[in-house]
C-alpha positions as CSV (number, residue, x, y, z in Angstrom):
1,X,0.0,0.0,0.0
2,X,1.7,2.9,-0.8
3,X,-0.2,5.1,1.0
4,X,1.3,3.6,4.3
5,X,4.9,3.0,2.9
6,X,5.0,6.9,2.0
7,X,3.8,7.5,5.9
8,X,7.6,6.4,7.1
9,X,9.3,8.8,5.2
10,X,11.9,6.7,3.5
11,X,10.5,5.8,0.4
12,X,9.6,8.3,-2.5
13,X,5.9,9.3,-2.4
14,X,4.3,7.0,-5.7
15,X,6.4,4.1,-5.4
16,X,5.0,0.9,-6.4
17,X,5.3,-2.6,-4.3
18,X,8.0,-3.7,-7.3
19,X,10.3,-1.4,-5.9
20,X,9.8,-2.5,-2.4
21,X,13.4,-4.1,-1.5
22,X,13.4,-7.6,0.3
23,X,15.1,-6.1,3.6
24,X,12.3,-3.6,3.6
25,X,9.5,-6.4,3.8
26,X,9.5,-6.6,7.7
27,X,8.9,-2.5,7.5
28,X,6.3,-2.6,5.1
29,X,4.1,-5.2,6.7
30,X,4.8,-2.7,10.2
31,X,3.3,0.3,7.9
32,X,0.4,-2.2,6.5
33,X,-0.2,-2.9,10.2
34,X,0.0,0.8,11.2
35,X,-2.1,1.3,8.5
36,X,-5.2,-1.0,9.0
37,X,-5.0,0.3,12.8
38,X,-5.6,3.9,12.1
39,X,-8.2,2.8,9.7
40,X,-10.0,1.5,12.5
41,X,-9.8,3.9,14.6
42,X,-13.3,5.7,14.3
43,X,-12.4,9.4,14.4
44,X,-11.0,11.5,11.9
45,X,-7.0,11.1,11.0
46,X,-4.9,13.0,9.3
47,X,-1.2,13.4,9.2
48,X,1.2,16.2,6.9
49,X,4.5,16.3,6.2
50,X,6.6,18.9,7.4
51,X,5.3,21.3,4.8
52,X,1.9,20.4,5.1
53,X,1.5,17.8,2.6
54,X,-0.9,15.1,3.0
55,X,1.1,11.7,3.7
56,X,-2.2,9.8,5.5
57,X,-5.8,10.2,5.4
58,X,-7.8,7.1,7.6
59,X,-11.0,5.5,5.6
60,X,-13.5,7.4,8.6
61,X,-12.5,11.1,8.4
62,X,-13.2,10.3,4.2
63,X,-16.1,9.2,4.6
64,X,-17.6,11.7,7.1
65,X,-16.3,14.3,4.0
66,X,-17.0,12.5,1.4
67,X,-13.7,12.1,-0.2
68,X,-11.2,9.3,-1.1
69,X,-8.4,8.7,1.3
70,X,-5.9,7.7,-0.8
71,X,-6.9,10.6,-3.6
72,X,-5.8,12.9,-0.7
73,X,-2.2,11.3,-0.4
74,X,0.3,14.1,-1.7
75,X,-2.4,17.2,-1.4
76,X,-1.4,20.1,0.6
77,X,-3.9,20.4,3.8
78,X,-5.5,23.2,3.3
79,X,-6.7,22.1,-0.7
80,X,-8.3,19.0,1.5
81,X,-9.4,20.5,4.9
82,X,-11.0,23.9,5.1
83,X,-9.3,26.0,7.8
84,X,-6.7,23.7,8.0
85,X,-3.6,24.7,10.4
86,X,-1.8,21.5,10.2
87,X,0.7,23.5,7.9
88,X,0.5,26.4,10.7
89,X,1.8,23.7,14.0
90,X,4.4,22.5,11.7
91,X,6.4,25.6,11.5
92,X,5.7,26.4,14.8
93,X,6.2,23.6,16.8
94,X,3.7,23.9,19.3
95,X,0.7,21.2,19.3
96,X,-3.2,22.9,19.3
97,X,-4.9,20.7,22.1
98,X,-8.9,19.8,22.0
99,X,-8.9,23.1,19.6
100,X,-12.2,24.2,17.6
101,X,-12.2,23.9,14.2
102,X,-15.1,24.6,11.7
103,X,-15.9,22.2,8.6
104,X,-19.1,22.3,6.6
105,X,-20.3,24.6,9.0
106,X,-20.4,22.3,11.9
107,X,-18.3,22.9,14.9
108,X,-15.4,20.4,16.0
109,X,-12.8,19.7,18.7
110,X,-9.3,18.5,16.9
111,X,-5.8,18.3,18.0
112,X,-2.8,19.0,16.1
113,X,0.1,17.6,17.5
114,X,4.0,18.1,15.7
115,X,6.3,15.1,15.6
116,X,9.6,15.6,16.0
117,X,13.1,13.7,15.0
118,X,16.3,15.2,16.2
119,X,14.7,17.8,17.6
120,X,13.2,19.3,14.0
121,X,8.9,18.8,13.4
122,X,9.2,15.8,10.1
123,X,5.3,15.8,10.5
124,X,2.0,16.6,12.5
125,X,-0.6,14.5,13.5
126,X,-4.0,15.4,13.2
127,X,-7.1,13.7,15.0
128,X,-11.0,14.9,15.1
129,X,-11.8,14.3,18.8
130,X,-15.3,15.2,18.0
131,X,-17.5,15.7,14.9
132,X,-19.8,18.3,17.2
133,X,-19.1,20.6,19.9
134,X,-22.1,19.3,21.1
135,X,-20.6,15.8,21.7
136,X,-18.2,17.5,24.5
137,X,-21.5,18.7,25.9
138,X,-22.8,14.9,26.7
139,X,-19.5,13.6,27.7
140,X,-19.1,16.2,30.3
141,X,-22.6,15.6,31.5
142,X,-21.9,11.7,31.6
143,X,-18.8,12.7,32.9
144,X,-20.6,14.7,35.4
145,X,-22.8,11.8,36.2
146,X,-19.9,9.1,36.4
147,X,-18.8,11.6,39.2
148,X,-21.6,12.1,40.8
149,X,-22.0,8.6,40.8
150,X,-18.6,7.6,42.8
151,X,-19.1,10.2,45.1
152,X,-22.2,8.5,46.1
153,X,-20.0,5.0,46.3
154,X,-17.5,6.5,48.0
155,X,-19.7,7.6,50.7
156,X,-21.4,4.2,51.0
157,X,-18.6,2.5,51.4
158,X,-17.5,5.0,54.0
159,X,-20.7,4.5,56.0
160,X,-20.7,0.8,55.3
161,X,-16.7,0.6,56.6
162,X,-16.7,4.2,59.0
163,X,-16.5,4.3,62.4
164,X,-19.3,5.6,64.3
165,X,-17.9,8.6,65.7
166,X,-16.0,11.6,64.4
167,X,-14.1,14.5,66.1
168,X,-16.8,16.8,65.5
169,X,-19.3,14.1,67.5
170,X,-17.4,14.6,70.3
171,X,-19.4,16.7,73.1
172,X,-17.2,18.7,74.9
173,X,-17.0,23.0,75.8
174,X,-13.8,22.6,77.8
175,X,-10.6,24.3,76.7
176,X,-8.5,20.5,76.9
177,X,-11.4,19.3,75.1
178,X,-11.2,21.7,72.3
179,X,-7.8,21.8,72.5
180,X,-7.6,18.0,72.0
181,X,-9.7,17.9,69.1
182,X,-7.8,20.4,67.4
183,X,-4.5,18.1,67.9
184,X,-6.4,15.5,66.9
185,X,-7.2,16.8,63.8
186,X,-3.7,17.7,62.8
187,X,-2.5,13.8,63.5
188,X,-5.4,13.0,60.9
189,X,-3.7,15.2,58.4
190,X,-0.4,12.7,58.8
191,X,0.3,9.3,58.9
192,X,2.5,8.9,62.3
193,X,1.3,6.3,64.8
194,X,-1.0,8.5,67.6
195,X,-0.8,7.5,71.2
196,X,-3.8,8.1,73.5
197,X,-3.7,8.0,77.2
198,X,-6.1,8.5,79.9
199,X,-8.2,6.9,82.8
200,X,-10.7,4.1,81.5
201,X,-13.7,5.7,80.1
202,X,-12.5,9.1,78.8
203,X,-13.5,8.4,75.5
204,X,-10.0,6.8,73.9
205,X,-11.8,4.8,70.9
206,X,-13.5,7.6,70.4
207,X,-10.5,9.9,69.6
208,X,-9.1,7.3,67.7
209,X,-12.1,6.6,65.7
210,X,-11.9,10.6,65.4
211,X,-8.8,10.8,64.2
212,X,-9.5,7.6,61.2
213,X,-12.6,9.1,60.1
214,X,-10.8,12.5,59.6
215,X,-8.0,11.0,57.7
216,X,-7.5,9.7,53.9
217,X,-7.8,6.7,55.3
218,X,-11.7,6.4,56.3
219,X,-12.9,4.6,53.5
220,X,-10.9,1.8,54.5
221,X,-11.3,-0.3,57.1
222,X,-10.5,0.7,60.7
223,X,-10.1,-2.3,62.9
224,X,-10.4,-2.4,66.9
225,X,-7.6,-4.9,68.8
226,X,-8.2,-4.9,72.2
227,X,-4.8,-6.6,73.2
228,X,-6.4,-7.1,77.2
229,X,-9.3,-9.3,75.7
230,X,-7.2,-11.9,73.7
231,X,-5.3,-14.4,75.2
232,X,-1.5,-14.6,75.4
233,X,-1.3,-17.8,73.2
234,X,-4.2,-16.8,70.6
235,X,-2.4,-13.0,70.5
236,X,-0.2,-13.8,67.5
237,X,-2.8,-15.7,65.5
238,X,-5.4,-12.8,65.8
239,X,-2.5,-10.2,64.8
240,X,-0.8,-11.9,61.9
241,X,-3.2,-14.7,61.0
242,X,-2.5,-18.2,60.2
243,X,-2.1,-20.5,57.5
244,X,-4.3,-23.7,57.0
245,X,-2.5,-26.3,59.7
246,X,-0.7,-24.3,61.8
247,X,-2.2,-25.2,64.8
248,X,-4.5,-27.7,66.2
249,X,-7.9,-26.0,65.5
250,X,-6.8,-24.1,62.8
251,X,-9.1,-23.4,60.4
252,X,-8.5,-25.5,56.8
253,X,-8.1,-22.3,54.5
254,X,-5.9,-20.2,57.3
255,X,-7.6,-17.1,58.4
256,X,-6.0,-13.4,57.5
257,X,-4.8,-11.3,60.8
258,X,-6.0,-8.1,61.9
259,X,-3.2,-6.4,60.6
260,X,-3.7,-7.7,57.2
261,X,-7.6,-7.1,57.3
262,X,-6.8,-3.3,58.2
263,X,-4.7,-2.7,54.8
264,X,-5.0,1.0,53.7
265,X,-6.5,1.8,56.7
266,X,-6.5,2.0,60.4
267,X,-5.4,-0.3,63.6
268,X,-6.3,0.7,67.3
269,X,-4.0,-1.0,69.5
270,X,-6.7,-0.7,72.9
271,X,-5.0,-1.1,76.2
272,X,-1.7,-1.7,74.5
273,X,0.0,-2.0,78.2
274,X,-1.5,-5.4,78.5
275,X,0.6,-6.5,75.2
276,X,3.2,-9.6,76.5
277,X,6.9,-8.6,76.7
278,X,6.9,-11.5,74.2
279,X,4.8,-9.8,71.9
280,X,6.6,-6.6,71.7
281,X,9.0,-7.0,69.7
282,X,7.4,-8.6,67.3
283,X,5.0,-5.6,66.7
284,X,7.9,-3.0,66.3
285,X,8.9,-4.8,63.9
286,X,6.0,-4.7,62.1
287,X,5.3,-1.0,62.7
288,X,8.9,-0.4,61.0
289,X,8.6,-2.5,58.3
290,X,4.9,-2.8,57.7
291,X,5.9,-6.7,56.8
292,X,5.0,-9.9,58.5
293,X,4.3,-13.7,58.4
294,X,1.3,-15.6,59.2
295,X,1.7,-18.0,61.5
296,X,2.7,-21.1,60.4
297,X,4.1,-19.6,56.7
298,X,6.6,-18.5,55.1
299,X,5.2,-15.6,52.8
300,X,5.8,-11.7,53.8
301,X,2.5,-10.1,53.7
302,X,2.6,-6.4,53.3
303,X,0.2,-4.1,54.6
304,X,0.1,-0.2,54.6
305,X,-2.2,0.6,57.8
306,X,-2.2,3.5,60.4
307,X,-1.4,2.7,64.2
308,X,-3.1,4.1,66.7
309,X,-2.5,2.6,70.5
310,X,-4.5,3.6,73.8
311,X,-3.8,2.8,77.3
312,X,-5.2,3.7,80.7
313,X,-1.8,2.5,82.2
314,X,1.2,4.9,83.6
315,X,3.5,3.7,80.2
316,X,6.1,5.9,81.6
317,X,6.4,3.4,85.2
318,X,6.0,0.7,83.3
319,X,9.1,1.7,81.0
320,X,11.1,2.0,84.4
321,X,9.9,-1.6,85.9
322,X,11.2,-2.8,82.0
323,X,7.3,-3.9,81.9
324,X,7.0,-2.1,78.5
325,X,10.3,-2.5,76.0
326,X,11.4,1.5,75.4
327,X,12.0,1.1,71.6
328,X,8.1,0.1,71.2
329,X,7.4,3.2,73.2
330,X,9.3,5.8,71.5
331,X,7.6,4.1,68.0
332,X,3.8,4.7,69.3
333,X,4.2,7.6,71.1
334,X,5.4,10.1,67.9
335,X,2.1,12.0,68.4
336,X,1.2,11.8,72.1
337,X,-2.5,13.0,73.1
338,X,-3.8,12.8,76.6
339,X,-7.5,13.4,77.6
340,X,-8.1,14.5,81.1
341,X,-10.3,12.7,83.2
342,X,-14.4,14.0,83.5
343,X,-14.0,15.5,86.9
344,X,-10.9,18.1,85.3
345,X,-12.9,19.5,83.1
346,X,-16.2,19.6,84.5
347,X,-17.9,22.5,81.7
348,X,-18.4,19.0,79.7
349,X,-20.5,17.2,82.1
350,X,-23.6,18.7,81.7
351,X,-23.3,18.7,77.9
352,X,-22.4,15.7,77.7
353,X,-25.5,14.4,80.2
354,X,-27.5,16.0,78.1
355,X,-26.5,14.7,74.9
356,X,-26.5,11.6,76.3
357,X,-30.5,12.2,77.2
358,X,-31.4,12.8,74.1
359,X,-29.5,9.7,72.6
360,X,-31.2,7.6,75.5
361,X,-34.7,9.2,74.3
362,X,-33.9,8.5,70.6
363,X,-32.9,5.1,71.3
364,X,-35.8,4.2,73.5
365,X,-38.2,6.0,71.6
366,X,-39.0,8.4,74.6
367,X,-40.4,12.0,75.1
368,X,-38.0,14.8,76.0
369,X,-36.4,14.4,79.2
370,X,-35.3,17.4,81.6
371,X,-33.4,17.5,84.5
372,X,-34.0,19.6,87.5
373,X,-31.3,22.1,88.4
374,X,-30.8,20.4,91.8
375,X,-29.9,17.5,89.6
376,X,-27.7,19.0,87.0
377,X,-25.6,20.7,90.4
378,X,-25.3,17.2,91.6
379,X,-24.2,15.5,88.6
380,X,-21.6,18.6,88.2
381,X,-20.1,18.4,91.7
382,X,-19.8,14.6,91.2
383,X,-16.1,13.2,90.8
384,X,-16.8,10.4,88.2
385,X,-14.5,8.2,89.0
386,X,-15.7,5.9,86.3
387,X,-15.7,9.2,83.7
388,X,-17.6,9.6,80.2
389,X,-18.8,5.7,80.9
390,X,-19.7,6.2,84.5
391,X,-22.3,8.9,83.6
392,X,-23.8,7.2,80.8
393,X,-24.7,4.5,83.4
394,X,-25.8,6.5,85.7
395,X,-28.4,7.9,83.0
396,X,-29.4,4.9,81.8
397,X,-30.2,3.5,85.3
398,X,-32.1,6.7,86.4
399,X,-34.0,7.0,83.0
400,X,-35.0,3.0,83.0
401,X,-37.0,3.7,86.4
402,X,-38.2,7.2,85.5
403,X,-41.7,8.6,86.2
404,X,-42.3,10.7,84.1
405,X,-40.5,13.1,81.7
406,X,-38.2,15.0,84.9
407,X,-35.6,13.9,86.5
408,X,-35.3,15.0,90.3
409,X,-33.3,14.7,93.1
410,X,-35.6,11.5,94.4
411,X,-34.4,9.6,90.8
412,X,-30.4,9.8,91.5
413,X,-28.5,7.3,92.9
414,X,-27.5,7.7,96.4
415,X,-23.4,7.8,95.7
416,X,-23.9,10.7,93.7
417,X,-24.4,13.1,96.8
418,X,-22.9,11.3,99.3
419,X,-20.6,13.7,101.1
420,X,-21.2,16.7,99.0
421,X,-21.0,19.7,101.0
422,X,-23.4,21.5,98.2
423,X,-25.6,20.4,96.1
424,X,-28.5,23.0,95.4
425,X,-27.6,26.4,94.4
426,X,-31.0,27.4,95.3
427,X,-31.2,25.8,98.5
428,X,-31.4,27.8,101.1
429,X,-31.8,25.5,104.1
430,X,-28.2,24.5,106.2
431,X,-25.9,21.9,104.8
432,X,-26.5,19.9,107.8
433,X,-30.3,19.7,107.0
434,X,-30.4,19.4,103.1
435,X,-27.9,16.3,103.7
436,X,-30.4,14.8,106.0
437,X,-33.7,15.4,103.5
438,X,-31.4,14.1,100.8
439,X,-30.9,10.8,102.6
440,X,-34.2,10.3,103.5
441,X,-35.7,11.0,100.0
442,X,-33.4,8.6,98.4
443,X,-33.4,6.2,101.4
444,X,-37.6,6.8,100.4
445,X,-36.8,6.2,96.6
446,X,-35.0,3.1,97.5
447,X,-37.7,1.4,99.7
448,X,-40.0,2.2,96.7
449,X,-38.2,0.7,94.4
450,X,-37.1,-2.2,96.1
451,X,-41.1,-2.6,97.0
452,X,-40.0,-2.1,100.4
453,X,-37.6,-5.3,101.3
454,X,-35.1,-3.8,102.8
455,X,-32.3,-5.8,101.7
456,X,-33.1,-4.9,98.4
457,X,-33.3,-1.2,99.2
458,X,-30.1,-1.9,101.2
459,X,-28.6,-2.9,97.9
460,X,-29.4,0.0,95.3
461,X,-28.2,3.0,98.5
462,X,-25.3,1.0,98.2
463,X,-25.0,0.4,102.2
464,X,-25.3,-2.8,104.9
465,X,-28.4,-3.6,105.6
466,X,-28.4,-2.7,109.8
467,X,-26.8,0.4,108.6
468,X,-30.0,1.3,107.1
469,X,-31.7,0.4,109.6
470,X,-30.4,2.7,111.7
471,X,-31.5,5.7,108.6
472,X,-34.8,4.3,109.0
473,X,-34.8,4.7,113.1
474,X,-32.7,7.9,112.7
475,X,-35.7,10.0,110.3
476,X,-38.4,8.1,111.8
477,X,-39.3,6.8,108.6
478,X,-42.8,5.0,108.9
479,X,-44.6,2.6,107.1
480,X,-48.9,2.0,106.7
481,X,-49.8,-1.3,108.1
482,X,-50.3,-2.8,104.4
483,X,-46.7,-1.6,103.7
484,X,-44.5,-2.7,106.7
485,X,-41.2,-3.5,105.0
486,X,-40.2,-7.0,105.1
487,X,-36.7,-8.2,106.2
C-alpha cells in the first residue's frame, strides 16, 4: 500500500510494491499494520509532512467528508481540509490541544500535534476528537454523572466501613477538650502512629475513631484490637493470621490477621499495656517495616495501615519496671494526646448528660427528658471516677425507672451526693439539714423501688443492711400497716 509506505518517510511518495526491497518487507508489513489500525480507529485522521503535505488520510474522516483517502495522499492540507492549520503547527512547533475547528459549517474539537526527529517537526498529527461541539456537551454531563456517581460509592462504602464517631461528635465546651480535638485533627492530616492515654472511660476509641474518620484513610477499614481481651497464646494468630495447619484447630483455608484485614486503613491498638513482653517486639517490627508472616508460613505479607495505640496504664512506670520495652514506646508515642479525666474539666459534664439524654430518648423511643437544676448541680459536683462511661450509666439506670419526663433529686442514685457539702444552688436551708432530707428522699426512693424489702433497698443505696436500719430509726421513717417493710 503505498499510502502507508509513504507515511515512514523513506521511500519516495508514488512508489509501487516492485520497488519494495526484500530487507524492507518486515517495514512494510509494520506500515500495512499501522495502517489498517488507524483505519480502524473511528475518528478522523490525518497526518502532513513537514510542509503540510498530506502523507495519511484514515477511511473514517473520508467518509464523514465524502472524499477518497488515498486521492488525498500528496495534497497540501489546506486544498483537503478547510481552515486547516496542520501547515500552521508545523512551522511552529507547538501542538493545538482539543482546539475548535469549523468544517461544513459544523463545529469540531481537533488536536494538532507536531512530531519531531532530532529535535526538527518531520510531520504533524492530526485527530478529530469530536465531529460536534455538542458531543463535549454529553461527555461532560456523563462525565458529570460518572462523578456524581462515585461520590455516592464512595460515601457508602465510607458509611458501610466508618466508624461511628467523628471529632466533630465529640461533646465537649472545655478548653482541653477543644484543644484535643484540634491536635487530633492535625494527626489525621499525617500518617505517624498516635498514642492516647487517659483513665478508663475518657473516651480513647472515640479519639481514635476521630482521628481515622478524619484521615485519607476512612474509606478503608478501621479495625479495633483490644490486646487485654485476647489471650496470650491466641495474640499472634489474631494479629498476623495463620495459615491452614498451623495449629490444632486451625481453620482449613488459614484465616487473615487483623493487621492484614486493616490494609490502607487503620489499627487501634486498645489497652496496649497489656501487650506480652513476648509480643513486643514482634509488633515494632512490624510498625517499622509494615511486613509480617502468618503463623505457620513462610510468605511476607505487606500491609500499609495507620497505628493508633490507647492505654489507661502509667507507660512511663511501666518503661522504668522494663514492663513495656522502650523502643516500642518511642515508635507509638510520635504524636502523644492525653485526655483528662471527666471530673478536670467539669464544663463537659452537663453537655455531655444531656446529649446523652437525648441519645437515650432517641434510642428508646422516649419523650423529652429534663433535668431539675438540683440534679444538673449534683451530677456537676460529682467526681466520676468511672468518667464519660460512668455517667452514661448512671443515665441509663435513672431513665430505665423514671416517672415521668423529669428527673429529680428523688431519681439519682445515692453515691452521687454522698458527702457533698453543696448540692442545690437554690437551696437555702443549712448543709446539715439538706444532707439529712437528701438521705431520706433517696433512702424513700429506694424502699419504693425495692417494694420495700429492705435488703433490696439496702442494695441500690449501696450500704449494709443494719446500717439502714439505723437511717430508717434515725428520720423516723414509717410505714402503713399494708406496707410494713419485710426483712
Amino acid at each position: 500500500m503505498d499510502e502507508a509506505r509513504e507515511i515512514a518517510g523513506d521511500l519516495p511518495r508514488g512508489a509501487g510494491h516492485s520497488q519494495t526491497p526484500n530487507d524492507s518487507l518486515d517495514l512494510y508489513r509494520q506500515l500495512d499494520l499501522m495502517n489498517r489500525i488507524l483505519d480502524s480507529i473511528h475518528n478522523g485522521i490525518m497526518i502532513t509532512d513537514a510542509e503540510g503535505y498530506i502523507t495519511y488520510f484514515n477511511k473514517p474522516y473520508g467518509e464523514f467528508l465524502g472524499l477518497d483517502p488515498i486521492t488525498q495522499i500528496g495534497k497540501h492540507c489546506t486544498e483537503v481540509i478547510e481552515n486547516s492549520r496542520m501547515h500552521i503547527v508545523a512551522q511552529t512547533g507547538e501542538p493545538e490541544i482539543n482546539h475548535s475547528h469549523l468544517i461544513k459549517g459544523r463545529r469540531m474539537v481537533v488536536q494538532r500535534i507536531p512530531i519531531r526527529k532530532d529535535g526538527k517537526v518531520i510531520a504533524v498529527f492530526g485527530q478529530v476528537m469530536f465531529k460536534n461541539v455538542q458531543d463535549v456537551g454529553k461527555l461532560a454531563k456523563k462525565l458529570s454523572l460518572l462523578e456524581s456517581k462515585v461520590e455516592h460509592y464512595e460515601q457508602e462504602l465510607i458509611n458501610l466501613r466508618s466508624t461511628r464517631h467523628t471529632l466533630e461528635s465529640i461533646i465537649g465546651e472545655s478548653e482541653a477538650i477543644q484543644a484535643l480535638k484540634n491536635e487530633a485533627s492535625r494527626a489525621a492530616a499525617t500518617q505517624f502512629p498516635v498514642l492516647i492515654t487517659g483513665e478508663s472511660g475518657t473516651g480513647k476509641e472515640l479519639f481514635a475513631q476521630g482521628i481515622h474518620h478524619a484521615s485519607p484513610r476512612r474509606i478503608y477499614p478501621f479495625v479495633r484490637i483490644n490486646c487485654a481481651a485476647i489471650p496470650k497464646d491466641l495474640l499472634e494468630s489474631e494479629l498476623f493470621g495463620y495459615e491452614k495447619g498451623a495449629f490444632t484447630g486451625a481453620r482449613s483455608n488459614g484465616k487473615p490477621g487483623k493487621f492484614e484485614l486493616a490494609k490502607s486503613g487503620t489499627v487501634l491498638l486498645d489497652e496496649i499495656g497489656d501487650l506480652p513482653l513476648s509480643m513486643q517486639p514482634k509488633l515494632l517490627r512490624v510498625l517499622e517495616d509494615k511486613e509480617f508472616e502468618r503463623v505457620g508460613g513462610t510468605t511476607l505479607i505487606r500491609s500499609d495501615f495507620r497505628l493508633i495505640a490507647a492505654t489507661n496504664q502509667n507507660l512511663d512506670e511501666m518503661l522504668a519496671e522494663r514492663r513495656f520495652r522502650k523502643d516500642l514506646y518511642y515508635r507509638l508515642n510520635v504524636i502523644p494526646l492525653h485526655i483528662p479525666p471527666l471530673r478536670a474539666r467539669r464544663e463537659d459534664i452537663l453537655p455531655l448528660a444531656r446529649h446523652y439524654l437525648k441519645q437515650i430518648e432517641a434510642d428508646a423511643s422516649l419523650p423529652e427528658i429534663t433535668m431539675e437544676e438540683e440534679v444538673e448541680n449534683i451530677l456537676y459536683h460529682y467526681l466520676w471516677p468511672g468518667n464519660i462511661r460512668e455517667l452514661f450509666n448512671v443515665l441509663e439506670r435513672v431513665v430505665s425507672s423514671l416517672e415521668g419526663d423529669r428527673i429529680r433529686f428523688s431519681d439519682l442514685p445515692f453515691h452521687l451526693y454522698r458527702g457533698q457539702k453543696k448540692f442545690s444552688k437554690a437551696s437555702a436551708i443549712s448543709i446539715r439539714d439538706a444532707h439529712a432530707g437528701a438521705e431520706k428522699e433517696a433512702i424513700l426512693r429506694a424502699l419504693k423501688i425495692a417494694r420495700y424489702n429492705k435488703s433490696r433497698a439496702a442494695s441500690i443505696l449501696g450500704i449494709h443492711r443494719t446500717h439502714l436500719y439505723k437511717k430508717i430509726k434515725q428520720y423516723k421513717i414509717t410505714f402503713s400497716d399494708d406496707r410494713e417493710p419485710p426483712v
